[in-house]
KELUMZA-138810 format. One record per residue (C-alpha): z, y, x; residue number from 1. Coordinates in steps of 0.5 Angstrom, whole numbers. Each point is the difference from the previous one (the first is absolute). Example, Ala and Ser with C-alpha at 12.3 -4.5 7.8 and 13.67 -1.06 7.14 Angstrom:
2
+-------+-------+-------+-----+
:    zz :    yy :    xx :   k :
+-------+-------+-------+-----+
:    16 :    -9 :    25 :   1 :
:    -2 :     7 :     2 :   2 :
+-------+-------+-------+-----+
END
This chain:
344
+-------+-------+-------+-----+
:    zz :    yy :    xx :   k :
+-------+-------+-------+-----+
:     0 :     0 :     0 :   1 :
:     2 :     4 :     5 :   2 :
:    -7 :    -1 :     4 :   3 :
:    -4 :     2 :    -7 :   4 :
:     4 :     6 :     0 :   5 :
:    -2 :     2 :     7 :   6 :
:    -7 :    -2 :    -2 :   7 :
:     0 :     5 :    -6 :   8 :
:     2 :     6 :     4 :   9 :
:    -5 :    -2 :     5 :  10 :
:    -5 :     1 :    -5 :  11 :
:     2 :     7 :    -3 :  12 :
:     1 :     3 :     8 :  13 :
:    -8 :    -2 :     0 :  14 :
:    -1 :     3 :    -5 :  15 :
:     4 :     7 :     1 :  16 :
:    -4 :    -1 :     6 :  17 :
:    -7 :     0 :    -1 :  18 :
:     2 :     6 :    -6 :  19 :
:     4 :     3 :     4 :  20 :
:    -5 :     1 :     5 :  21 :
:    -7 :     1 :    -4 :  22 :
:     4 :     7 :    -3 :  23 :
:     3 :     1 :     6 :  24 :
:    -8 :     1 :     3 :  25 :
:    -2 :     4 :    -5 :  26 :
:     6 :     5 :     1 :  27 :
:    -1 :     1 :     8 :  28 :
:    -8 :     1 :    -2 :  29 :
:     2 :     5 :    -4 :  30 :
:     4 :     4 :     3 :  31 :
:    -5 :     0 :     5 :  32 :
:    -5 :     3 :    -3 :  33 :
:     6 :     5 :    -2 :  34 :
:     3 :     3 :     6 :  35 :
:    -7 :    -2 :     3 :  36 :
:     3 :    -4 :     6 :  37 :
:    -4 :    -5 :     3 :  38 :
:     1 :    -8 :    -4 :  39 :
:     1 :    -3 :     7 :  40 :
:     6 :     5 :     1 :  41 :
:     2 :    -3 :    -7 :  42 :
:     1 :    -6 :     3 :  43 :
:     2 :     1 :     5 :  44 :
:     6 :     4 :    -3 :  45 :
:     2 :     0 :    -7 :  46 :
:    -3 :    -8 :    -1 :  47 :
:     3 :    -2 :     7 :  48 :
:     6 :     2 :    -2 :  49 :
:     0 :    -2 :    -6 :  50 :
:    -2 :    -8 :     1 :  51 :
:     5 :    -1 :     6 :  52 :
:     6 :     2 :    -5 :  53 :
:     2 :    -8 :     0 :  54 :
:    -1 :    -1 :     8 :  55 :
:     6 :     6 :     0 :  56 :
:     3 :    -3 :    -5 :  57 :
:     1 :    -7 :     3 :  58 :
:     1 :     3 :     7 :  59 :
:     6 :     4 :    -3 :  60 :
:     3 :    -6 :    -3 :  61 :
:    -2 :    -5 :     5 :  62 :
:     4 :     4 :     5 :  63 :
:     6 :     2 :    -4 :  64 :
:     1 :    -7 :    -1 :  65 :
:    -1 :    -2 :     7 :  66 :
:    -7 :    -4 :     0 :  67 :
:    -3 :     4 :     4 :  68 :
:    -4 :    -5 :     2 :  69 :
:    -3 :     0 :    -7 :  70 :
:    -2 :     7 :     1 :  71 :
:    -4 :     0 :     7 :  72 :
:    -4 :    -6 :    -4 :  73 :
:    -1 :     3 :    -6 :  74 :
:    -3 :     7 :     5 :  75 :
:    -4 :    -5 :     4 :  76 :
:    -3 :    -4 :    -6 :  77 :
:    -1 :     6 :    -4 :  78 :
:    -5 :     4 :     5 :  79 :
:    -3 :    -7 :     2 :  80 :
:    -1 :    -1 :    -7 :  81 :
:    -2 :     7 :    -2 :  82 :
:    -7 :     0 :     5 :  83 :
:    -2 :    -8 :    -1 :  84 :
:     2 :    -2 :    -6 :  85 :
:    -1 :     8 :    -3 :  86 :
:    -6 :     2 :     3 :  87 :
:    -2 :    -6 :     0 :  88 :
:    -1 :    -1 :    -7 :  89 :
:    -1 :     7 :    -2 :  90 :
:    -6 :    -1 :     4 :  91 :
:    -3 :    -5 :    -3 :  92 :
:     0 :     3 :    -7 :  93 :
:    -3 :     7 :     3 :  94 :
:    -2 :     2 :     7 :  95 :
:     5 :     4 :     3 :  96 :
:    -3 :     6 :     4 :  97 :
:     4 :     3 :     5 :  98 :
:     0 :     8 :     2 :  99 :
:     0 :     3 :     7 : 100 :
:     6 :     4 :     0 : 101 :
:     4 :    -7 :    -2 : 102 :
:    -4 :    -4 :     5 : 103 :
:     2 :     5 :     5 : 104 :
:     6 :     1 :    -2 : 105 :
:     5 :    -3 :    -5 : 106 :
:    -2 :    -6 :     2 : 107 :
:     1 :     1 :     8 : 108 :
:     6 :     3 :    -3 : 109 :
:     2 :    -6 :    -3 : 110 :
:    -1 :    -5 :     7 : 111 :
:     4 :     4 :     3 : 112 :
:     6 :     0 :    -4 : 113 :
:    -2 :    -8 :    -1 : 114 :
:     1 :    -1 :     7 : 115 :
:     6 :     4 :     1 : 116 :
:     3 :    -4 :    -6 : 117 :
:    -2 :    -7 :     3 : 118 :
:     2 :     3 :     8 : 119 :
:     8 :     2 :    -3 : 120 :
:     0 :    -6 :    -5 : 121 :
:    -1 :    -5 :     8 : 122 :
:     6 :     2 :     3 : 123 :
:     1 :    -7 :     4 : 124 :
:    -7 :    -1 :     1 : 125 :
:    -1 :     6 :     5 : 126 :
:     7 :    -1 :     3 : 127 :
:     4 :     5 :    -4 : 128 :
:     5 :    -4 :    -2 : 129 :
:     2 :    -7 :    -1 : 130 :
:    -2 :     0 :    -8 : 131 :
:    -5 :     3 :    -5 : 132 :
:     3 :     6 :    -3 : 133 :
:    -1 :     7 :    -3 : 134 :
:     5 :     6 :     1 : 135 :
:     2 :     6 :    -4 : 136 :
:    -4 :     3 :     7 : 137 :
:    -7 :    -4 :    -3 : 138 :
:     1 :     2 :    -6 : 139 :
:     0 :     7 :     2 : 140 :
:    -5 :    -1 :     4 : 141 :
:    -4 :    -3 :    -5 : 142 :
:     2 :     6 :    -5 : 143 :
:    -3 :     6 :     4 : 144 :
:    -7 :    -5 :     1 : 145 :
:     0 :     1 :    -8 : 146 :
:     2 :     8 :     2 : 147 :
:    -6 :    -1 :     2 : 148 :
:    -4 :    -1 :    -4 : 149 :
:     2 :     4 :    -6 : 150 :
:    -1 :     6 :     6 : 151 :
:    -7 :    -3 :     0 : 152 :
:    -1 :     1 :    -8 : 153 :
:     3 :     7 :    -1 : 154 :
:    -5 :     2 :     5 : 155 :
:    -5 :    -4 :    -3 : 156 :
:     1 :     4 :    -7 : 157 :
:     1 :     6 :     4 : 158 :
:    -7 :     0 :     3 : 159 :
:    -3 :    -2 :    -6 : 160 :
:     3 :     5 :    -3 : 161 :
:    -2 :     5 :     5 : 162 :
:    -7 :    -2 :     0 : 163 :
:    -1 :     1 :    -8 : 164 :
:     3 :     8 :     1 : 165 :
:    -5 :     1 :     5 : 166 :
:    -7 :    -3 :    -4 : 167 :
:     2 :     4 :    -6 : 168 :
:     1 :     6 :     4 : 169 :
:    -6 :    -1 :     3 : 170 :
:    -4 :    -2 :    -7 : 171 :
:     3 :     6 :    -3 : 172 :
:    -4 :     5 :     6 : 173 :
:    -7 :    -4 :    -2 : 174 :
:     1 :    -5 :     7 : 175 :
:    -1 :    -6 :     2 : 176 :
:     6 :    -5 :     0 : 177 :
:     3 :     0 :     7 : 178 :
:     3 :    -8 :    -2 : 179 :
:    -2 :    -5 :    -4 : 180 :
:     5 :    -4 :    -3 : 181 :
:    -1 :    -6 :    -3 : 182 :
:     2 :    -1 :    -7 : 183 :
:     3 :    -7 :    -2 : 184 :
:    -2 :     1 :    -7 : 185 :
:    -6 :    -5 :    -1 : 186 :
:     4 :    -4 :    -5 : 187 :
:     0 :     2 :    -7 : 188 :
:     8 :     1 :    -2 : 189 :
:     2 :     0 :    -8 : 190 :
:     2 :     8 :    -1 : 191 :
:     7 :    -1 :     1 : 192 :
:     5 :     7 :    -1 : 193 :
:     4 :     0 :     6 : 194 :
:     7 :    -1 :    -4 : 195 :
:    -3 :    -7 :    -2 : 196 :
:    -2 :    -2 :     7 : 197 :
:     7 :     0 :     3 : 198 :
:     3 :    -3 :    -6 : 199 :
:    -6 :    -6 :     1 : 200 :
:     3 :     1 :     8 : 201 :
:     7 :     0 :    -2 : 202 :
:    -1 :    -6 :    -6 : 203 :
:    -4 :    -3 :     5 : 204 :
:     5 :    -1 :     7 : 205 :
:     5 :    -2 :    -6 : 206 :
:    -4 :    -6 :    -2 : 207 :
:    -3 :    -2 :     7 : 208 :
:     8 :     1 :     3 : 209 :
:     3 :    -4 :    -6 : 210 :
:    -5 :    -5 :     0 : 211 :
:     0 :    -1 :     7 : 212 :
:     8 :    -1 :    -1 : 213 :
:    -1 :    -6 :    -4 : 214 :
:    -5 :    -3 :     2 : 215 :
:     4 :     0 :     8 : 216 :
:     6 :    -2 :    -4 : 217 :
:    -3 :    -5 :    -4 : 218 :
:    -4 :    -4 :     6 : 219 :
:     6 :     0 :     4 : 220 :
:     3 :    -3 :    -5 : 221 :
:    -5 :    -5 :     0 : 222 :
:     0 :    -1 :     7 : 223 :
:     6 :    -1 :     1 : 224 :
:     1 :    -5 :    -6 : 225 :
:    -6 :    -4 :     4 : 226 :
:     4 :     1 :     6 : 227 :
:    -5 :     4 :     4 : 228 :
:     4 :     4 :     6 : 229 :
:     3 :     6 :     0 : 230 :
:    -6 :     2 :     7 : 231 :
:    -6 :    -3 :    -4 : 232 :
:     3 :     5 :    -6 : 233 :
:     0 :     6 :     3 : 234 :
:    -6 :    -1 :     3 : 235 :
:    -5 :    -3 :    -5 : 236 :
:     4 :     0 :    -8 : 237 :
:     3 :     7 :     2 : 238 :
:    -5 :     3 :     4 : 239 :
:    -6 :    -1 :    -5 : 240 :
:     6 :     1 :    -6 : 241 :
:     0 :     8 :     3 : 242 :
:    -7 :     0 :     1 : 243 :
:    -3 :    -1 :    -5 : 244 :
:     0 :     6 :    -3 : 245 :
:    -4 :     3 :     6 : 246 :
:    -5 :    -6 :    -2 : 247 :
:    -1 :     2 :    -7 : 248 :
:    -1 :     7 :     0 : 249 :
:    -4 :    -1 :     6 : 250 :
:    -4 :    -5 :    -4 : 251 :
:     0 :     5 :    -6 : 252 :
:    -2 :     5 :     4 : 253 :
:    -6 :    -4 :     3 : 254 :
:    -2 :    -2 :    -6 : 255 :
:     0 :     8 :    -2 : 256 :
:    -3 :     2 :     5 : 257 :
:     5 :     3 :     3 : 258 :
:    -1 :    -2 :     7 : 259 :
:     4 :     5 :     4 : 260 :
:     6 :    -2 :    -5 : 261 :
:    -1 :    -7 :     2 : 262 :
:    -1 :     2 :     8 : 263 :
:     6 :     6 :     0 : 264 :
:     5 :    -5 :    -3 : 265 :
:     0 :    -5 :     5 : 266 :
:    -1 :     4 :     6 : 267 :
:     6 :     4 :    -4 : 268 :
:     5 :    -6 :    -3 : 269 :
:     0 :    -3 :     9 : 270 :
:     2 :     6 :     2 : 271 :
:     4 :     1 :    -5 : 272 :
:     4 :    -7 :     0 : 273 :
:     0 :     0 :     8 : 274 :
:     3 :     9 :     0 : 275 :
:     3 :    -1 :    -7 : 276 :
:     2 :    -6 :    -2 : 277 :
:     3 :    -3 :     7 : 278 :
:     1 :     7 :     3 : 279 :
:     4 :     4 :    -4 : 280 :
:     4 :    -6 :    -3 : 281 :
:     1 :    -2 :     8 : 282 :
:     3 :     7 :     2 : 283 :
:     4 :     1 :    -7 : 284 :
:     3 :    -7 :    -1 : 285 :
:     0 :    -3 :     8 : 286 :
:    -4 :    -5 :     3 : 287 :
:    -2 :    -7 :     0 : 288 :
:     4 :    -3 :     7 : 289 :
:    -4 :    -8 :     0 : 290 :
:    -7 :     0 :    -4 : 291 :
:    -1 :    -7 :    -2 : 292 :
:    -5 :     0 :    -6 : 293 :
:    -6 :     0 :     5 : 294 :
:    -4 :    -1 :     6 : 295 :
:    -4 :     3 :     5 : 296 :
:    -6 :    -3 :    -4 : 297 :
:     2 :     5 :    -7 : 298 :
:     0 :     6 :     5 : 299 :
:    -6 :    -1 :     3 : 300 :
:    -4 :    -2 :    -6 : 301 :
:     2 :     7 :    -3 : 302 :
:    -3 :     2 :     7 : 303 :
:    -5 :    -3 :    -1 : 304 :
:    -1 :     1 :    -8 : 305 :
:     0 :     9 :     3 : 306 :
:    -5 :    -1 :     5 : 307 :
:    -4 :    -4 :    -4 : 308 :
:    -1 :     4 :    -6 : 309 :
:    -2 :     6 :     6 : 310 :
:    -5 :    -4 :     3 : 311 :
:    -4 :    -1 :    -7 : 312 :
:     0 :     6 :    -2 : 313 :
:    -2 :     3 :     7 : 314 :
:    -8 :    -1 :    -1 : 315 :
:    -1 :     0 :    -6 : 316 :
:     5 :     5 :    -4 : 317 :
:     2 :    -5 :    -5 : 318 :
:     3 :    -6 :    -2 : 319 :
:    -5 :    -5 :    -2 : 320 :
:     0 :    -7 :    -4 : 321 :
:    -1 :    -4 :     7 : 322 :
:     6 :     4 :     2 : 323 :
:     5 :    -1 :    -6 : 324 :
:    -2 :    -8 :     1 : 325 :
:     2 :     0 :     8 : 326 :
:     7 :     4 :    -3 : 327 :
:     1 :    -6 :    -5 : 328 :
:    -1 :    -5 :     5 : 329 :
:     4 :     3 :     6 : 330 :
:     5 :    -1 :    -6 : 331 :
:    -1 :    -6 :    -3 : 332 :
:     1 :    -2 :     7 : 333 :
:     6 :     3 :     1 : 334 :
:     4 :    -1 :    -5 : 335 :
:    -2 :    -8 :     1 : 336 :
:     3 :     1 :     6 : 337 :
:     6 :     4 :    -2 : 338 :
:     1 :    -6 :    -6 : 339 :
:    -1 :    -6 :     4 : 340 :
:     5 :     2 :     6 : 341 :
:     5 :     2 :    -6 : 342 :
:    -1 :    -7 :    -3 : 343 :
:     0 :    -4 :     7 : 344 :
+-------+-------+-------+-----+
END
């Protein structure tokens, strides 16, 4: 009976999901066209945030109830997750291009903080010291990376901004514009008034966080009625559980059209998890002494995962069926490995 019940919530945190995330894209472009602020910012920001509230969540409760370890695998799995599994089924549905500003810098941006995470994260490995660990200093570390990168989207705006003043200055003189700026409205989005677009935002987060809740809670239950270790959780049923709405609104946002939301919110949600959710939970709440839910493998396929989504948008500026399927691959190959030394 209790399984049954478990069940259940695991199907209506589905469905909060999938409604919550189809509302949630409506409200972001809306109120893109609104303030005029390019979609890829959007996903970078509002929708980022957004879809790595249970990521913070879990993080929090995890480290107040001292499974760290449920935290660091939750982090390593999620942004895992988000590029092979995400993208790589967003790509399948719509061909995702990429831009140059995010090519040359978000993206790069987020290797660097990749790399430094996975660097603090092996301790032991580099001789530091005797066990694997994060420390208030990491998260601190780890927290001014994100200081960052939101110093990066001020001024972002800022630029845009700017330029827009100075090309209707120009146009009200009778010359020609002095920049051109590319417009991110080539999708058609139903009129919406800006007050019914954060209530769609706002109803939209409220569904994708209380989804993700249940279904984490429900599938944990699950696994641990089966018998399934607390690691492979925290890696597997966790991980996915709080990734899922990065999946379905990237997804949604695909299946829209909206192929900068779905690019933005992947790119965003990774440097969110690793200067958000492991950082400031880490700086605010203390560190994680003895890291036990994972191997030098899971680092390096998160690594590995970054680079690689680097390296197919760098010819061609797009992520592309053949790419989604070679994302799914890695990840079917991973996560076989992950279960099968669980299970050994």
């Amino acid at each position: 009976m209790a399984i049954l019940l478990q069940i259940i919530l695991l199907v209506v945190g589905f469905v909060l999901l999938i409604k919550g995330a189809d509302i949630f894209v409506d409200g972001a472009s809306s109120t893109a066209k609104h303030f005029g602020m390019p979609k890829i910012l959007i996903g970078l920001t509002i929708v980022a945030f957004g879809t790595s509230a249970p990521e913070f969540a879990v993080s929090v409760k995890s480290l107040l109830a001292g499974s760290g370890d449920m935290m660091v695998g939750n982090v390593v799995g999620s942004n895992i997750l988000n590029i092979l599994l995400i993208l790589g089924t967003a790509s399948l549905i719509h061909s995702l291009p990429v831009k140059n500003s995010t090519l040359k810098k978000e993206i790069p941006l987020l290797i660097l903080i990749t790399i430094m995470f996975g660097t603090l994260m092996c301790d032991k490995l580099f001789g530091f010291t005797d066990a694997n660990s994060l420390t208030r200093q990491d998260g601190l570390v780890l927290t001014l990376a994100f200081g960052i990168f939101m110093y990066y989207l001020v001024g972002m705006v800022r630029r845009r901004a700017r330029r827009k003043e100075i090309n209707a200055k120009l146009a009200l003189e009778g010359k020609p514009e002095k920049y051109k700026l590319v417009e991110d409205d080539n999708v058609e989005v139903k009129p919406m008034s800006i007050q019914k677009a954060i209530v769609f935002i706002i109803l939209g987060i409220a569904g994708i966080i209380i989804g993700s809740n249940f279904v984490v809670d429900s599938a944990s239950a699950i696994a641990r009625a089966l018998g399934v270790s607390d690691a492979l959780i925290a890696l597997t049923i966790v991980a996915f559980g709080t990734s899922l709405p990065e999946l379905v609104t990237s997804v949604v946002a695909a299946r829209k059209g909206e192929c900068d939301i779905a690019i933005g919110n992947v790119v965003g949600s990774n440097i969110f998890n690793i200067g958000i959710v492991a950082g400031i939970p880490i700086l605010l709440l203390g560190g994680v002494s003895d890291m036990t839910s994972f191997t030098y493998v899971d680092v390096a396929v998160m690594l590995l995962a970054t680079l690689l989504l680097f390296v197919f948008t760098f010819k061609d500026r797009h992520v592309g069926k053949f790419e989604g399927a070679i994302f799914l691959l890695v990840f079917l190959a991973y996560y076989g490995y992950t279960i099968a030394q669980a299970l050994i």
